[in-house]
Backbone as numpy.savetxt, mean C-alpha at the origin, in Angstrom:
# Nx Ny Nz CAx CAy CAz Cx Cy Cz
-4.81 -9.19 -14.98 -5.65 -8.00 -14.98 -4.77 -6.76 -14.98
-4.66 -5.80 -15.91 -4.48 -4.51 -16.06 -4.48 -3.72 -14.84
-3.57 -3.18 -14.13 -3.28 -2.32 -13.13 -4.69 -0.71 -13.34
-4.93 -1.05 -12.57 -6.40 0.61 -12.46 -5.25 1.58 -12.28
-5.88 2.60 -12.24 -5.11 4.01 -12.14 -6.60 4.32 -10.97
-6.10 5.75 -10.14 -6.69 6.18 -9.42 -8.01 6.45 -9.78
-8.00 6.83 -11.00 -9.56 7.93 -11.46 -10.00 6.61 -12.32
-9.92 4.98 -11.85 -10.43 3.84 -12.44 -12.01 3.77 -11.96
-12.35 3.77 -10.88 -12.74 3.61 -10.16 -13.08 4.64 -9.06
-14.32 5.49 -9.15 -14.34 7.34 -8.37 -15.06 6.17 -6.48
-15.46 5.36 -6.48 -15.76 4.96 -4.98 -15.12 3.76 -5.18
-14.34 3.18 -4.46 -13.50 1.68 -4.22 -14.38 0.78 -3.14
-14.37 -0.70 -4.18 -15.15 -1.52 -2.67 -14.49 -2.21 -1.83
-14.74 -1.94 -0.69 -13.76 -2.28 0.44 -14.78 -3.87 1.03
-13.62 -4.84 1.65 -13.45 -6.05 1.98 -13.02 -5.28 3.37
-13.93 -5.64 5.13 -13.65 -5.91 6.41 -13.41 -7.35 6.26
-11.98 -7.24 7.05 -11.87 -8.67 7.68 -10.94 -8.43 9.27
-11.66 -9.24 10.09 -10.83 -9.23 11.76 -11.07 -10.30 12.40
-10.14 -10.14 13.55 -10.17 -11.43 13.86 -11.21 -12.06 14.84
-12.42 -10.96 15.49 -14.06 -11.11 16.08 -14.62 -10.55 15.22
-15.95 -10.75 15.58 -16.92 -10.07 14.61 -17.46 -9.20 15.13
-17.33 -8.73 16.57 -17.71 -7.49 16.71 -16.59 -6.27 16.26
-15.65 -6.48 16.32 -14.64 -5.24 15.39 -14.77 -5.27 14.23
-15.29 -6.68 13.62 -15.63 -6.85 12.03 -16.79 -6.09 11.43
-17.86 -6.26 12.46 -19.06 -5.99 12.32 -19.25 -3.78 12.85
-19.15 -4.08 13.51 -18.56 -2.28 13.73 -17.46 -1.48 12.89
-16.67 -2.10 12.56 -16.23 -1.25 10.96 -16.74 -1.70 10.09
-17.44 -2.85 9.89 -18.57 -2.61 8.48 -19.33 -1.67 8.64
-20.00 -1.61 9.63 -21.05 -0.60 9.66 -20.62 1.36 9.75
-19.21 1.13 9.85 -19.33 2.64 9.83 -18.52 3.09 8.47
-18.26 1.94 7.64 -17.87 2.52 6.49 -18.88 2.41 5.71
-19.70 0.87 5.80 -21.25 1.09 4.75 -21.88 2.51 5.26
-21.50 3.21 6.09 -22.63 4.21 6.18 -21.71 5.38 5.48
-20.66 5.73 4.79 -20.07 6.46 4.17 -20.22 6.20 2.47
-20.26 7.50 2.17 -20.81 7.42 0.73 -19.33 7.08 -0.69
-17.70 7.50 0.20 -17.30 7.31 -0.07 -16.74 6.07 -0.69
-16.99 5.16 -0.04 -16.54 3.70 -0.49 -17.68 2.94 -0.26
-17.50 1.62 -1.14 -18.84 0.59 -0.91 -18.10 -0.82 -0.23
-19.37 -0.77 0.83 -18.55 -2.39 1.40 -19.18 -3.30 0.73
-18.33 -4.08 0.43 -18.34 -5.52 -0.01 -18.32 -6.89 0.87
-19.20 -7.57 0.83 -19.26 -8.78 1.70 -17.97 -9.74 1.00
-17.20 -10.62 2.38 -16.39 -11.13 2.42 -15.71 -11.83 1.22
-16.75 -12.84 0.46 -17.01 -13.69 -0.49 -16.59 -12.93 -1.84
-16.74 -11.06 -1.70 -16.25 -10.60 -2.74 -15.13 -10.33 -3.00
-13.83 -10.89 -2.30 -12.75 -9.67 -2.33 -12.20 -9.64 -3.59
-12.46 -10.78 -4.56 -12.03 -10.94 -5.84 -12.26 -9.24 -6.84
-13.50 -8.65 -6.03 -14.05 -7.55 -6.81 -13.71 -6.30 -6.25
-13.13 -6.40 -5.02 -12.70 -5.48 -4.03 -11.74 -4.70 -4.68
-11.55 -3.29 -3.87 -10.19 -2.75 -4.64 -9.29 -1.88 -3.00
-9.89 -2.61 -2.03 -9.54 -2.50 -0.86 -9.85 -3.14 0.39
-8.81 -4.08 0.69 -9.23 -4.80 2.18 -8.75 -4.20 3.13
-9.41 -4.10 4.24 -9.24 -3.36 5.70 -8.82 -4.69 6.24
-7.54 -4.98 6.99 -7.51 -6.13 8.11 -7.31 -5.55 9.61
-8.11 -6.12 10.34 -8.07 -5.62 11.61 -7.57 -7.01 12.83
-6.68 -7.01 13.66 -5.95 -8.00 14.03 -5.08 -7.69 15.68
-5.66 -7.93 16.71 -4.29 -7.27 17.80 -3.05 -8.15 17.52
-2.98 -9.16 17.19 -1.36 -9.78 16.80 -0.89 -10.13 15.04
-0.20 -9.44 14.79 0.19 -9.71 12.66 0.73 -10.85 13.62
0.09 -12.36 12.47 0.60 -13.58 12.29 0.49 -13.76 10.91
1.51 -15.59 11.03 1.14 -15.89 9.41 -0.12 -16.03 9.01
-1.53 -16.11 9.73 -2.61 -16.20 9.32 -3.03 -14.93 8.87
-2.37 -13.78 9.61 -2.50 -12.70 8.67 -2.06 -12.13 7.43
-0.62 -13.01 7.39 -0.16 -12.70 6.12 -0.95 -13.46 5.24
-0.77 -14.54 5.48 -1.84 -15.98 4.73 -3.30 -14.99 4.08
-4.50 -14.31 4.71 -5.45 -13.72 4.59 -4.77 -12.58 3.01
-3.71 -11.90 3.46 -3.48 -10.63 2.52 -2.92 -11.33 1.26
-2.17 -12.42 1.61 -1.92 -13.44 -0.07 -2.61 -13.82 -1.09
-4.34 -13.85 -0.06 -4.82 -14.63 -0.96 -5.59 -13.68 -1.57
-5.88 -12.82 -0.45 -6.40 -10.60 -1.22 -5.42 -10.85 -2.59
-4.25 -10.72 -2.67 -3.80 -10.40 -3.34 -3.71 -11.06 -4.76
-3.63 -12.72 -4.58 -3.83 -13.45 -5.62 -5.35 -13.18 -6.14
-5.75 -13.52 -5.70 -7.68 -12.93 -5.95 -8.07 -11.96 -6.76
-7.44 -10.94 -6.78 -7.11 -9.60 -7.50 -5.68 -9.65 -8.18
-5.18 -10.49 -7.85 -4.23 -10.34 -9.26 -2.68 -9.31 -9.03
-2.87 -8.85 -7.70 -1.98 -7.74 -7.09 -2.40 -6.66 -7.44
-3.70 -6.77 -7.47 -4.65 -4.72 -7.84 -4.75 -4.37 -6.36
-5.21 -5.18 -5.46 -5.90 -4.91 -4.14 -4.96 -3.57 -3.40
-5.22 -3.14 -2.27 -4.68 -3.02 -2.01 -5.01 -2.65 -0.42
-4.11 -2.81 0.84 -4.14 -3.41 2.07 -4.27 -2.13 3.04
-5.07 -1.93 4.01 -5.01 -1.46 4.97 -5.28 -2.11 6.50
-4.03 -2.39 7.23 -3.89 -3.24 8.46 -3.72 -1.73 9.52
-4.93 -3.17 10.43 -4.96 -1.89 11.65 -4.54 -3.11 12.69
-3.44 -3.04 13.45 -2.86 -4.01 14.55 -1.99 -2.93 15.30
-1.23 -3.86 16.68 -1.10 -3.58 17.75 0.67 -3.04 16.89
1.20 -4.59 16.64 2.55 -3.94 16.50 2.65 -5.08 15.29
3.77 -4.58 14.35 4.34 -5.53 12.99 5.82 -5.44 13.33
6.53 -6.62 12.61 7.42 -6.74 12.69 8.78 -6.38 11.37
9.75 -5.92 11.44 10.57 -5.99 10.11 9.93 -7.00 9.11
10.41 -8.07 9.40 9.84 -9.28 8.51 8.72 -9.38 7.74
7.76 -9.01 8.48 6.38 -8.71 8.47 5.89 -7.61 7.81
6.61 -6.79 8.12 6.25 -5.42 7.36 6.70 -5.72 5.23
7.83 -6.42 5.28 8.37 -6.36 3.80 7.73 -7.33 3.51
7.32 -8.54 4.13 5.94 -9.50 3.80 4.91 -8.73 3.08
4.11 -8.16 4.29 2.93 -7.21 3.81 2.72 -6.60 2.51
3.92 -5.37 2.43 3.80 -4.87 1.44 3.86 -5.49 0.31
4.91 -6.65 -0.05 4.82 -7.24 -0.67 3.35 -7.82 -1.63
2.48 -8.05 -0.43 1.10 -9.04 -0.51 0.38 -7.06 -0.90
0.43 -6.12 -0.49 -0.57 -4.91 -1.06 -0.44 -4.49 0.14
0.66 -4.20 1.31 0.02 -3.05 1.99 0.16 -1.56 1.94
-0.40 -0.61 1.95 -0.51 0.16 1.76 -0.33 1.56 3.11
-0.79 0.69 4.16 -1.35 1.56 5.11 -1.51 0.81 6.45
-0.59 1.33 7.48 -0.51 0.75 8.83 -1.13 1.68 10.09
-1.95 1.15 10.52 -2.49 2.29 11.65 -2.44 1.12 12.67
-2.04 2.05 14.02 -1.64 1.53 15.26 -3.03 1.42 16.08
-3.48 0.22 16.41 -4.68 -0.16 17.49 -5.18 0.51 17.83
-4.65 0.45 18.90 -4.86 1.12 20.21 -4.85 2.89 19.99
-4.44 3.35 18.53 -4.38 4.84 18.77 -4.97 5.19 17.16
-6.06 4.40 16.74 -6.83 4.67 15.86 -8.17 4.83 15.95
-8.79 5.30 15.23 -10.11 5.15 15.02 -11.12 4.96 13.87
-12.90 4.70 13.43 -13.09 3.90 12.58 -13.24 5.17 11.49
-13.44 6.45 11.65 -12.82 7.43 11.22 -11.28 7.87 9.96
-10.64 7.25 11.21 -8.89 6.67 10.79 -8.72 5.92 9.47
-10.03 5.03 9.56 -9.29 3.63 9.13 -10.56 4.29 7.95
-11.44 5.05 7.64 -12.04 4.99 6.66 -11.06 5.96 5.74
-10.37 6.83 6.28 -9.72 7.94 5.41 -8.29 7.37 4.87
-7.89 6.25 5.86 -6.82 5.21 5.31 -7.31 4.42 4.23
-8.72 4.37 4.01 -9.18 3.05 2.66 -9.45 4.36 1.55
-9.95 5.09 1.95 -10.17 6.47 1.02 -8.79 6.69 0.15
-7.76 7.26 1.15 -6.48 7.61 0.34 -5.90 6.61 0.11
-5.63 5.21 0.39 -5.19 3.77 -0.27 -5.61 4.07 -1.55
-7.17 3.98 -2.12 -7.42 3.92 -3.39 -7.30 5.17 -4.10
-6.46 6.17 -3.75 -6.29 7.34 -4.36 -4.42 7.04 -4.59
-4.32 6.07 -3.93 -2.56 6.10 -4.13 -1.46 6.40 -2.92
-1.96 6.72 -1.89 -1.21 7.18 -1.39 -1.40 6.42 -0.01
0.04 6.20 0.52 0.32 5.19 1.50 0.48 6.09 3.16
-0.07 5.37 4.19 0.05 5.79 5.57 0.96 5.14 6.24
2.22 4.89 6.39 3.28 4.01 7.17 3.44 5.20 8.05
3.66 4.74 8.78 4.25 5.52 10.10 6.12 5.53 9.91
6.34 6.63 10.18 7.97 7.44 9.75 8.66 5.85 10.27
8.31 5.69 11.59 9.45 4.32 11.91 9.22 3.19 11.34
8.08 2.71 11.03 8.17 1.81 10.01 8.45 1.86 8.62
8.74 3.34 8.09 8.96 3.07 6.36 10.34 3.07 6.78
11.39 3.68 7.89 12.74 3.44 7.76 12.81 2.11 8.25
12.09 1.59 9.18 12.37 0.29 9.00 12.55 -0.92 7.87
11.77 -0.74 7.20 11.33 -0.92 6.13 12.33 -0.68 5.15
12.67 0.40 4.97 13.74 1.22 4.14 15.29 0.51 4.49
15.59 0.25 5.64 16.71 -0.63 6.19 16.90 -1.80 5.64
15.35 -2.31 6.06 15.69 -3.83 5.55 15.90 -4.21 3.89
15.06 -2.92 3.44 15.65 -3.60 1.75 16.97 -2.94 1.33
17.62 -1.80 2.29 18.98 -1.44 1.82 20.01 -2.92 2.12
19.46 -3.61 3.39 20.50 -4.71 3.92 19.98 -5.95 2.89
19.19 -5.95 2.18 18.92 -7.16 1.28 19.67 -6.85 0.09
19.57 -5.65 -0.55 20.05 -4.98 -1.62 21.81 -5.76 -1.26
22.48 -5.19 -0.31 23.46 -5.46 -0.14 24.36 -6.80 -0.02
23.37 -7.45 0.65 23.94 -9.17 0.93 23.35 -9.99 -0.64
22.17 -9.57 -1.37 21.77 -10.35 -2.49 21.43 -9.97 -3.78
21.64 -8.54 -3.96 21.63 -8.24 -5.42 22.82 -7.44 -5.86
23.28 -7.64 -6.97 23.98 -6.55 -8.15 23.25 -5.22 -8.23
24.11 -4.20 -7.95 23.25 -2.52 -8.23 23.01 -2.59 -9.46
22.00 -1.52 -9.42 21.64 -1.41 -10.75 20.99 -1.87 -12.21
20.84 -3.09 -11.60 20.17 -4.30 -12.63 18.78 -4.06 -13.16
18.26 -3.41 -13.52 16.95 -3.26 -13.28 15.99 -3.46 -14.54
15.12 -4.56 -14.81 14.37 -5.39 -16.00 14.33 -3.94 -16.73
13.90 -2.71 -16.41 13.88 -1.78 -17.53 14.04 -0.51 -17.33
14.31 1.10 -18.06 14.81 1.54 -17.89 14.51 2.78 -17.13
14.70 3.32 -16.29 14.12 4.87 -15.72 14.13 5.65 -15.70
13.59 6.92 -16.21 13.71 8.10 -16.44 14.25 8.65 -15.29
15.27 9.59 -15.92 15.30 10.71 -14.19 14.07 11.23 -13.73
13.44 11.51 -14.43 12.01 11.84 -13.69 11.49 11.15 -12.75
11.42 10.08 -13.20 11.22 8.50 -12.35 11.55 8.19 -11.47
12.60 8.73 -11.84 14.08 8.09 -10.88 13.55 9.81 -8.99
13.75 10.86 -9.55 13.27 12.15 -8.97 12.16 11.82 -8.04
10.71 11.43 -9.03 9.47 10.73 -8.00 9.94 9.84 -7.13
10.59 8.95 -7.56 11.11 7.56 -6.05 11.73 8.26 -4.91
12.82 8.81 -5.26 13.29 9.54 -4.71 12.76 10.29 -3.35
11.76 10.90 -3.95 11.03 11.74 -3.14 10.15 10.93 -2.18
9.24 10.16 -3.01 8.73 9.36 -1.66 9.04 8.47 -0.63
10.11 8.31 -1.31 11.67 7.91 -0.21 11.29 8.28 1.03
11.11 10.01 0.46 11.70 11.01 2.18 10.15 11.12 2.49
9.34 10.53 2.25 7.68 10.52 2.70 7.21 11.91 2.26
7.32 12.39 1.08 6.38 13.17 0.43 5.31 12.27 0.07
4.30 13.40 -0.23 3.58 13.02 -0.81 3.16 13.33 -2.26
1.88 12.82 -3.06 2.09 12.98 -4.88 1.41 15.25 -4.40
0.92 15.35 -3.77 0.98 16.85 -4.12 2.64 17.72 -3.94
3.02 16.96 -2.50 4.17 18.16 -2.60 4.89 17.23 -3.42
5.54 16.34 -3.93 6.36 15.92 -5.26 6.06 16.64 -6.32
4.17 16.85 -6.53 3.99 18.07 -7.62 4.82 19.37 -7.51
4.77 20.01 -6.37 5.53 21.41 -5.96 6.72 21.16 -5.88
7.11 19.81 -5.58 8.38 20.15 -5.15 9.43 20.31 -6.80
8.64 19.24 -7.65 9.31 19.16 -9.28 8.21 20.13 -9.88
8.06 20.72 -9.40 6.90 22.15 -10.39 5.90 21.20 -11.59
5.34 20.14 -11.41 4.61 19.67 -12.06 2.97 19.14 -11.49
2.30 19.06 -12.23 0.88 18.44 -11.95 1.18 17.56 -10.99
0.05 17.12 -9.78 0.12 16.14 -9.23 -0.52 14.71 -9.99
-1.31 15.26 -11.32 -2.58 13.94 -11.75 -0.89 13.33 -12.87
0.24 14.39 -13.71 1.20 13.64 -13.68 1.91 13.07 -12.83
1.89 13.17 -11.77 2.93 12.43 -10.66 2.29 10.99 -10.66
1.26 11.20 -10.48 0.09 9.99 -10.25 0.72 9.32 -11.42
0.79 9.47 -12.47 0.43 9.00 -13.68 2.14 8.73 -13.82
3.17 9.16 -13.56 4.53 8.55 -13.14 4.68 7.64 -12.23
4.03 7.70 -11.00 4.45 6.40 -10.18 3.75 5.19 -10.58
2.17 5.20 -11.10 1.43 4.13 -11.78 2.27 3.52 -12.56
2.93 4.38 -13.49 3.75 3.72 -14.56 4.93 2.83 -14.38
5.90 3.48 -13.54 7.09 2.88 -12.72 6.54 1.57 -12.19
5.27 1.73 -11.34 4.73 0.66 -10.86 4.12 -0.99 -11.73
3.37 -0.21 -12.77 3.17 -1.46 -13.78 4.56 -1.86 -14.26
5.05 -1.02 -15.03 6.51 -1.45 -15.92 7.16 -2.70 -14.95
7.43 -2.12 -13.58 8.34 -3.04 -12.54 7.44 -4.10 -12.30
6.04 -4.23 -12.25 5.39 -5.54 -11.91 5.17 -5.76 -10.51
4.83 -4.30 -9.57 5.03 -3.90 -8.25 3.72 -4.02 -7.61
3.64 -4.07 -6.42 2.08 -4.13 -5.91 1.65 -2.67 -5.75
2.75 -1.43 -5.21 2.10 -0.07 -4.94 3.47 0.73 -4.52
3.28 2.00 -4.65 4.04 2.84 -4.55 5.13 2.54 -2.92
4.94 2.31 -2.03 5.89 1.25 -1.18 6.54 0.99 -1.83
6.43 -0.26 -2.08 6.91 -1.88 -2.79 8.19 -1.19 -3.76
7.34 0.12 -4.58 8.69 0.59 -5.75 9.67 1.17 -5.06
9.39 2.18 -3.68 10.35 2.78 -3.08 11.37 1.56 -2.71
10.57 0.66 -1.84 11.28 -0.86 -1.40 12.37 -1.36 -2.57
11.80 -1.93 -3.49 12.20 -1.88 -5.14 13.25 -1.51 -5.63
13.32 -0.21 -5.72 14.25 0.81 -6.13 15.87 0.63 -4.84
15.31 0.44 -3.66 16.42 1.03 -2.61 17.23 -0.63 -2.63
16.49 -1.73 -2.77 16.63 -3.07 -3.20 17.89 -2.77 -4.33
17.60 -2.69 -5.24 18.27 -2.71 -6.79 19.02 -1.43 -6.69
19.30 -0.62 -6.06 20.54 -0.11 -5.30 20.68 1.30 -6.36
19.23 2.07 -6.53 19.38 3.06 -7.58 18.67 4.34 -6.60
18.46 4.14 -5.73 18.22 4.88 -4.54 19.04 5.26 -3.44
């Protein structure tokens, strides 16, 4: 399936999944009541273009759940986990499988987690500063112990190269617009691209990607 672009799709249907059904059942109900996104019952996630996972411990049953989001969709989906704490491991797992967006338990709300599925399907990722350097670590130390710099299936514009760059340092696609004096609906339309070409799950994954293959 063909990678969507943001303006694919103007409301995204979101997939609740947790690990009771009263946290399941209480963020269904306060995102079905938003006009922004449509919930989708479980059975759909194949049609989904956003799963919410809600979880107090990331296990492999949680990764297991976002694999199969992801095979299901083909790697369109894309992930918003609300848990207690993730781990290195876990975190380059995740993204891997579509995550997009990490909000902390105990210091979120269903509010939180609707404006996290909102801007997921607009493109833009919520990691918290210590987890994208975490994150950012672990694929500089993979880069290092298991790949050749520079190798990369195809080729990148400095422009390209400029956008990664930037969301590196956790901009976002408006100030990347200001910051390279260009449109933000082109920025959009640069990282989509970077993203299909590489065969990536989401703008993460390419920063991950990029710092991996040692051009960052």
């Amino acid at each position: 399936m063909a990678d969507q672009t943001d303006e694919a799709r103007a409301v995204p249907g979101v997939v609740v999944q947790a690990d009771d059904l009263l946290t399941r059942d209480g963020t269904a109900a306060f995102l079905g009541a938003d006009s922004r996104v449509t919930l989708l019952e479980a059975d759909r996630i194949a049609d989904a273009d956003i799963l919410v996972v809600l979880t107090a411990t990331v296990s492999g049953k949680t990764l297991s759940t976002m694999s199969r989001a992801s095979q299901a969709t083909e790697g369109r989906i894309r992930i918003v986990l609300v848990a207690d704490h993730i781990s290195e491991q876990q975190l380059a797992l995740a993204v891997n499988h579509g995550l997009v967006s990490f909000l902390v338990r105990p210091f979120t709300s269903f509010s939180r987690i609707l404006s996290a599925a909102v801007e997921a399907h607009r493109g833009r990722a919520a990691l918290p500063p210590i987890l994208m350097n975490m994150l950012l670590d672990r694929m500089r130390t993979m880069q290092k112990d298991e790949c050749p710099t520079g190798l990369l299936p195809v080729e990148l514009s400095q422009r390209e190269l400029d956008v990664l760059q930037l969301l590196a340092e956790g901009m976002d696609t408006v100030e990347i617009a200001n910051k390279l004096s260009y449109s933000e609906r082109l920025i959009k339309s640069v990282i989509q691209a970077v993203i299909k070409r590489l065969d990536l799950r989401n703008r993460t994954h390419a920063v991950a990607y990029a710092i991996r293959m040692g051009i960052l």
